[in-house]
C-alpha positions as CSV (number, residue, x, y, z in Angstrom):
1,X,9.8,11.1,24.9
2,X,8.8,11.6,21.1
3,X,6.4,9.6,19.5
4,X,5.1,8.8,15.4
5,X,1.3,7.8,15.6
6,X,0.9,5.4,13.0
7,X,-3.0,4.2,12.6
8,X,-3.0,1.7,10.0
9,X,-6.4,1.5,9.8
10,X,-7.0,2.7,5.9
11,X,-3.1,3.5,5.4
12,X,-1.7,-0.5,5.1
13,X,-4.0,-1.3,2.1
14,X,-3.9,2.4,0.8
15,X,0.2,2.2,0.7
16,X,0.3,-1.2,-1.0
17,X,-1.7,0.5,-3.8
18,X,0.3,3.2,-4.0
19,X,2.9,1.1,-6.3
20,X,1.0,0.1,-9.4
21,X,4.3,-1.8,-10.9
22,X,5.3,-3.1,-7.6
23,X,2.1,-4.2,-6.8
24,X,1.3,-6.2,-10.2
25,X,5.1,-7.5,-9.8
26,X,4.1,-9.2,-6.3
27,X,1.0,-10.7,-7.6
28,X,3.0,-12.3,-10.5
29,X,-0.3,-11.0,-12.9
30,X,0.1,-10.2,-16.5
31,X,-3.2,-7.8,-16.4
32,X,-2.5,-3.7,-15.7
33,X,-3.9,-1.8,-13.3
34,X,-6.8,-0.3,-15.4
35,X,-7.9,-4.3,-16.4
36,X,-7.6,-4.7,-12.0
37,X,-9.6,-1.2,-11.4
38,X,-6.4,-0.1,-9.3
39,X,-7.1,3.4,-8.7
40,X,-5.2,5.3,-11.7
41,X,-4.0,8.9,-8.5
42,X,-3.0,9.4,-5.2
43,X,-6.3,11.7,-4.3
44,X,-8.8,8.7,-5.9
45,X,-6.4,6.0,-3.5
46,X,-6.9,8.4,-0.6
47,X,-10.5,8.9,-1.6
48,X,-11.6,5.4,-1.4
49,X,-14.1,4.2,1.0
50,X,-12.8,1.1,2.1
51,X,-8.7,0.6,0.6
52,X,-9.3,-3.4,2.2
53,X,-11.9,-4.2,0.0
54,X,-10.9,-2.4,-3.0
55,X,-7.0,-4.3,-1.9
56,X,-8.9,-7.5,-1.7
57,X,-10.8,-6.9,-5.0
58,X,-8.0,-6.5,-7.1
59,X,-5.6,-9.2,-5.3
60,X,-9.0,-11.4,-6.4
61,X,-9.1,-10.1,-9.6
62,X,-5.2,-10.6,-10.5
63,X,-4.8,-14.6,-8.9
64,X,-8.4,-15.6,-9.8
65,X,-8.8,-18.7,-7.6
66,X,-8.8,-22.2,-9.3
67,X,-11.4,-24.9,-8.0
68,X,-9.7,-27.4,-5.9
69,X,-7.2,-24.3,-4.8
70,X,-7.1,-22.1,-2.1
71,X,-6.3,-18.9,-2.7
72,X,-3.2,-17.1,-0.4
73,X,-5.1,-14.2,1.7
74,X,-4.9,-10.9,0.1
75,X,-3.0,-9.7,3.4
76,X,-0.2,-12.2,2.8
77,X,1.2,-10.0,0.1
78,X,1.6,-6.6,2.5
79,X,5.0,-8.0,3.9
80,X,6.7,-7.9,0.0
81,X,4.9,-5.0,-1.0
82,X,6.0,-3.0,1.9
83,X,9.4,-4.6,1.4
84,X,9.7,-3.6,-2.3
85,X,7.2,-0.9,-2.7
86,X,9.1,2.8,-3.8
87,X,8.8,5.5,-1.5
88,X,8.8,7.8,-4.9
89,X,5.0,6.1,-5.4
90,X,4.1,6.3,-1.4
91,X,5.3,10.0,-1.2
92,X,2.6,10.9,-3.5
93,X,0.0,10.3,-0.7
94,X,-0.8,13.0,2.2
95,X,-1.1,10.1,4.6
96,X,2.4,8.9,3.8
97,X,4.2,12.3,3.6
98,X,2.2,13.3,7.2
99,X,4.1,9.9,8.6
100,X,7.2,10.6,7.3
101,X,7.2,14.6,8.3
102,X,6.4,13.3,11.8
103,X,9.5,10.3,11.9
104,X,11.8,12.9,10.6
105,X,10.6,15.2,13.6
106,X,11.1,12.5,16.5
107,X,14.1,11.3,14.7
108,X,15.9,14.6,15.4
109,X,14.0,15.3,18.7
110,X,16.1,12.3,19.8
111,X,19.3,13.2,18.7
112,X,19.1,10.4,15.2
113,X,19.0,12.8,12.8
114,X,20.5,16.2,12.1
């Protein structure tokens, strides 16, 4: 039986940061990603001490709430980033590219790929 581990403890937030323009896009924000402090490389994303937080900080930042309004939660926008997200940008971390080396691997260990 072959297997991917996939422990999205730090990767979920780190991924949905990984797409500057796809993440701006989803948050329907006007400000860029240096005005959101959205880390500007792959080694400072995989670097950060805590990607929720810093995810939550700048979904905050880009919807700032209205009174009288309740904001969406920050984690209601991993669905349509992972949905639109490039896996040009994700490729660029070592956590993706270790995920994908490993699905590739079981993929052809059971007979899916060539």
């Amino acid at each position: 039986m072959a297997g991917v581990a996939v422990v999205p403890v730090r990767e979920t937030e780190t991924w949905a940061l990984a797409d500057s323009e796809c993440l701006l896009r989803i948050l329907g924000t006007q400000r860029t990603a240096r005005e959101l402090g959205l880390p500007e490389s792959a080694h400072e994303l995989e670097r950060l001490a805590d990607p929720k937080a810093t995810f939550k900080d700048i979904v905050q930042r880009a919807r700032p709430g209205r009174r009288g309004r309740r904001r969406p939660a920050p984690a209601s926008f991993l669905d349509l980033i992972g949905q639109e997200a490039r896996i040009s940008q994700l490729e660029s971390l070592e956590a993706f590219r270790t995920f994908k080396d490993e699905l590739d691997a079981a993929l052809r260990l059971l007979g899916f790929r060539a």
